[in-house]
N, C-alpha and C positions, 0 to 999 in steps of 0.2 A: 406771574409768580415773582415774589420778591428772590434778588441773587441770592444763593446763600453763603453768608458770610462769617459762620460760626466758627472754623479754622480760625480765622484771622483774627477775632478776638482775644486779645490776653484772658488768661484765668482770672475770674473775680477772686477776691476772699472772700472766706465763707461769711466772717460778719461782716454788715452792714459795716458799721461804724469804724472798721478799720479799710474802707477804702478811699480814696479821693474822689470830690464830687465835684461837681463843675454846671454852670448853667448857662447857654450860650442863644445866643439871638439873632436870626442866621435873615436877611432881607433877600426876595424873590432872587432880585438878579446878582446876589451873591452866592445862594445855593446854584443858581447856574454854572458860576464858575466851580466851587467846588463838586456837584456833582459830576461836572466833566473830569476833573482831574481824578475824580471815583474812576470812571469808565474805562480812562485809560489804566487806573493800575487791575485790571481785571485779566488772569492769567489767558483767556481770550483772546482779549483784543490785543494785549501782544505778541501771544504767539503768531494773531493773523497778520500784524503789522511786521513780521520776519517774511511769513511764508505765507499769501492767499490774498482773496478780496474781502477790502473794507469799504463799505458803502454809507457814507451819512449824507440822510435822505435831509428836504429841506427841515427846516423849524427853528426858533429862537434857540431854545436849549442844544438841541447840536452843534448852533454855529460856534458855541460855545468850545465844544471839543474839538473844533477844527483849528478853532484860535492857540488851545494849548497843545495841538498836534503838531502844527507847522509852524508855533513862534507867529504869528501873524496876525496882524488885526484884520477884521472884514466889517463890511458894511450889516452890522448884525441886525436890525431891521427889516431890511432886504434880503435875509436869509431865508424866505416863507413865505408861502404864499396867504396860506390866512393868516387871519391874526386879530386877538379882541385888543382893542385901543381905541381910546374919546368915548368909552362907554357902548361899544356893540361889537357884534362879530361883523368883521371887515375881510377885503382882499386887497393882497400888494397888487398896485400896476403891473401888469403884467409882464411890460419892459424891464422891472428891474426888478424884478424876481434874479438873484442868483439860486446855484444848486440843481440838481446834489450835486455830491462830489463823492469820487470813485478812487480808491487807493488800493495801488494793487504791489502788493511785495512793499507795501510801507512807501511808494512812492506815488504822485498824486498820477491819476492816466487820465488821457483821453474819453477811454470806453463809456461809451454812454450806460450811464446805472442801469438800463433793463435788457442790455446784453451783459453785462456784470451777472446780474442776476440769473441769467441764464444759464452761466459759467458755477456757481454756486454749489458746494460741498457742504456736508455738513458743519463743516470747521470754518466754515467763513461766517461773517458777522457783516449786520446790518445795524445799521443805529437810525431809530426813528423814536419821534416825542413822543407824549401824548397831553389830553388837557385836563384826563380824570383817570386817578388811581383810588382801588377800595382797600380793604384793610387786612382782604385776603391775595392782595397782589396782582387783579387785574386790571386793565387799563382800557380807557374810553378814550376815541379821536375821534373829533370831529372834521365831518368829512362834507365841504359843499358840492361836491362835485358827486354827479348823479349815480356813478358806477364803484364810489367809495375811496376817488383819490390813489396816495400812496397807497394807502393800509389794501384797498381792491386789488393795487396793481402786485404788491410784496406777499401777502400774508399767505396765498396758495403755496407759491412757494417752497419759504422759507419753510412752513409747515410742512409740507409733504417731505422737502429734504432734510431735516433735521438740524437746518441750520440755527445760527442763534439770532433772534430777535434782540436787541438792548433797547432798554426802554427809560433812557434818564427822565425823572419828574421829580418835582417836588410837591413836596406835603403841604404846601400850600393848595394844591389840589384834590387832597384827599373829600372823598364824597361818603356815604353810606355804602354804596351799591352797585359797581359797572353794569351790573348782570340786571340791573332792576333799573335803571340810567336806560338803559337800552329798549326795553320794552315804551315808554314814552316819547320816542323821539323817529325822526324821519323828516326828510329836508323836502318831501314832497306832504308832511303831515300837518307844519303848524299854519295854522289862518291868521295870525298877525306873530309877527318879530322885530326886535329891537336891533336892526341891523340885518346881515345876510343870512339866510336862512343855511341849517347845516345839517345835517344828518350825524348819528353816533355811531359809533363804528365798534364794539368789543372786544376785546383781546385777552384769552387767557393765558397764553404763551408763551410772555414776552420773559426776559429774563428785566426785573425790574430795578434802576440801582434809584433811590433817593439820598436824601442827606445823611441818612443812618446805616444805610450800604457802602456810602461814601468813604465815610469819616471810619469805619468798621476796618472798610479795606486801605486804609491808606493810614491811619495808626494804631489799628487795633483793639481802641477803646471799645466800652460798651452805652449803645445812643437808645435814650426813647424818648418819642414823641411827646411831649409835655402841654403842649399849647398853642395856640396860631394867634396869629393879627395882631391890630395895632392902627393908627391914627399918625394923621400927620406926617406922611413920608414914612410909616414904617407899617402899612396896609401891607396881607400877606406875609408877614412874617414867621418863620417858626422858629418856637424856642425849642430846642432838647438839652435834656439834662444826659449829663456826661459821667459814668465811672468804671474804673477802674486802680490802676495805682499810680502814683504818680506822676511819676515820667510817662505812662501813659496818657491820662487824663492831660499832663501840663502841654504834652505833645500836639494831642489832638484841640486843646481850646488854644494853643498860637499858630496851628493851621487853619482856624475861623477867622482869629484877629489879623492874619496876612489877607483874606480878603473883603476885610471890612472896607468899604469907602468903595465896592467897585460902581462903575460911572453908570449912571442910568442913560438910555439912547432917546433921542425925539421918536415920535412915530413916524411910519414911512408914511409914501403917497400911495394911495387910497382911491380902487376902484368907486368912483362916485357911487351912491347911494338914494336910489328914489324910492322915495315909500311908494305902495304897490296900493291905489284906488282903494277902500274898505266896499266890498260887496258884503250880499248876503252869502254863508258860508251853504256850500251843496248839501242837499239833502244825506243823512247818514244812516 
């Protein structure tokens, strides 16, 4: 479910045409940094960063909220263990997988994440990605590993205790269908792939922020979805058009232009990859 963030929007005026419009152009790993800075203004994750556990599990998009939690740069690459880069789904070496990382009363701990999780109240908060959101706020992870990865090890869970799932993604991911995504897939299902084979994972649970959760929670304006992609270094992109009034609007499009220019990272190193003999496929 997308967060909701209808408090936090300023009042429209009623006419159109007297409000301030704005249209902004947001590149993948720019909405990463902005949706992190969403997450963290989420009355949530602050209250658990005062008082509880915060757990962000691995993933590109997390490492992002870790960087504007503690002031700190990391090896954001290395932050995941899968990951699609050079055109397939891949896995980081194993070696240099960092993560997760376990914060507990706001300070970073030891605790291994699945005694964290054990430890877990409703009021504590988990942060995990995902690689596909639909338009009703669910979320699809893919998951290589045979028993469902994080999402296997977390989702009973958080589920059962009421705890909050955060699901930062962006609308660069947006699909038709988590729920219809799901029924297609299985990591023991497909007979050839373009890389590592992965299984989908569903999730309706999640509390979900994107860039228009973000930008919502963090100036108030009002964001909608307008259009994707782009060519030449600017593949993945999403524009959203912006309104409200104006200090609002002027607010929220020079919190986009403070993160225009963020640096794009090389890809990590890469479980080798051997294509798997083509047999004939088993009788079905």
């Amino acid at each position: 479910m997308f967060y909701d963030t209808h408090s936090y929007r300023e009042p429209l005026e009623p006419m159109r045409d007297d409000r301030t419009h704005a249209l902004v152009n947001i590149l993948p790993r720019e909405s990463k940094r902005l949706i992190a800075k969403g997450v963290l203004a989420m009355p949530e994750v602050e209250r658990v960063l005062k008082q509880g556990w915060f757990v962000i599990s691995r993933g590109i998009t997390p490492s992002y909220i870790l960087e504007e939690l503690t002031g700190q740069e990391f090896d954001t690459a290395n932050c995941t263990a899968g990951i699609i880069t050079e055109g397939r789904m891949a896995s980081v070496l194993e070696e240099d997988r960092l993560g997760p990382w376990v914060f507990k009363d706001g300070q970073l701990d030891e605790t291994p994440a699945p005694q964290a999780l054990s430890e877990f109240t409703a009021y504590d908060v988990s942060i995990k990605g995902a690689n596909a959101v639909d338009s009703e706020g669910n979320i699809g992870v893919f998951a290589a590993d045979k028993a469902g990865g994080t999402v296997g090890g977390i989702w009973p869970t958080l589920t059962a205790r009421g705890a909050h799932w955060v699901a930062p993604v962006s609308l660069e991911r947006l699909i038709p269908s988590v729920i219809e995504a799901a029924k297609h897939c299985g990591n023991h299902l497909w007979d050839y792939t373009m890389g590592q084979s992965a299984g989908f994972m569903p999730v309706v649970n999640a509390q979900v922020i994107t860039e228009i959760q973000a930008l919502e929670l963090l100036t108030g304006v009002t964001a909608t979805h307008v259009g994707s992609g782009g060519v030449a270094g600017s593949e993945g992109a999403v524009m959203l058009a912006l309104e409200g009034d104006h200090d609002t609007v002027l607010k929220a499009f020079e919190l986009v232009e403070s993160i225009k220019g963020e640096p794009q990272f090389d890809s990590p190193r890469l479980v080798p990859y051997v294509r798997e003999p083509e047999a004939t496929p088993p009788a079905r």
